[in-house]
C-alpha positions, 0 to 999 in steps of 0.5 A: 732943508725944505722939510724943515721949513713945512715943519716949521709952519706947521707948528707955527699954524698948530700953535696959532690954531690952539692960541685962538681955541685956548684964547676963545675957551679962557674968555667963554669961561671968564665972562661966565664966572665975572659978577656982571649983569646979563646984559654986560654979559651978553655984550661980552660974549658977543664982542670976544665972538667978533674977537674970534671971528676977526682973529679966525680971519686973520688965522685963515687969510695967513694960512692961504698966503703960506698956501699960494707960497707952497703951491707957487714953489711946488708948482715950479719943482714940478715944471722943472721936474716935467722939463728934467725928465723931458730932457732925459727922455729925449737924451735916452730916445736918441741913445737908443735910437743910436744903439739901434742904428749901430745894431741894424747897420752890421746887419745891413752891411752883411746883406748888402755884401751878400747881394754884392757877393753874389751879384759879381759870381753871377757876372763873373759866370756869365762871362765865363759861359759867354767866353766858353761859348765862341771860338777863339780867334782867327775862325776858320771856316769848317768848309774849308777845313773839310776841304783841306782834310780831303 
């Protein structure tokens, strides 16, 4: 629909452009070819070139408003566009902040468990060592054990 519309005005400032060259060429050549004294002739041409220049004026003040009409509406696509892509960004920037929070977090896990892991071995050798080191209780003394021997 909005290509339509930019073709639409520029036909619409072709046409314009061609009805003031063809108007200025058709008065050029009827001043030329009209039975008139050369002061009536220059008065004349000097009147459709005011024509002209005030018509070109117009022509161009109309081209400037239709202008700022399309830079106002691409502007606007434009910010909405830069909004869009920022929230897009911002969406895709958190899903793979997330993916990658998911992916380090089994890696993590399986180093943590491994310290754990090997954090309890080593407390459960260290009571093995302690307890395989003392005697069992009651503790005799060896002197008296030597002695009864004898």
């Amino acid at each position: 629909m909005g290509r339509n519309d930019e073709r639409d005005d520029a036909n619409v400032s072709t046409k314009l452009t061609y009805l003031l060259i063809g108007g200025g060429i058709g008065a050029i050549i009827a001043l030329l070819f009209a039975p008139k004294s050369g002061v009536e002739l220059r008065g004349d041409i000097a009147d459709a070139t005011r024509k002209g220049i005030e018509k070109g004026k117009e022509a161009a003040s109309q081209l400037q408003e239709v202008a700022g009409d399309y830079y106002e509406v691409g502007r606007d696509k434009a910010s909405e566009l830069y909004q869009t892509g920022r929230e897009k960004a911002t969406e895709i920037g958190g899903r793979a902040k997330a993916a990658a929070a998911r992916t380090a977090n089994p890696f993590s896990a399986a180093v943590e468990a491994g310290k754990e892991a090997y954090t309890q071995e080593k407390r459960r050798n260290e009571v093995k060592s302690i307890s395989e080191g003392r005697p069992e209780w009651p503790v005799e003394d060896k002197a008296n054990q030597n002695n009864e021997n004898s």
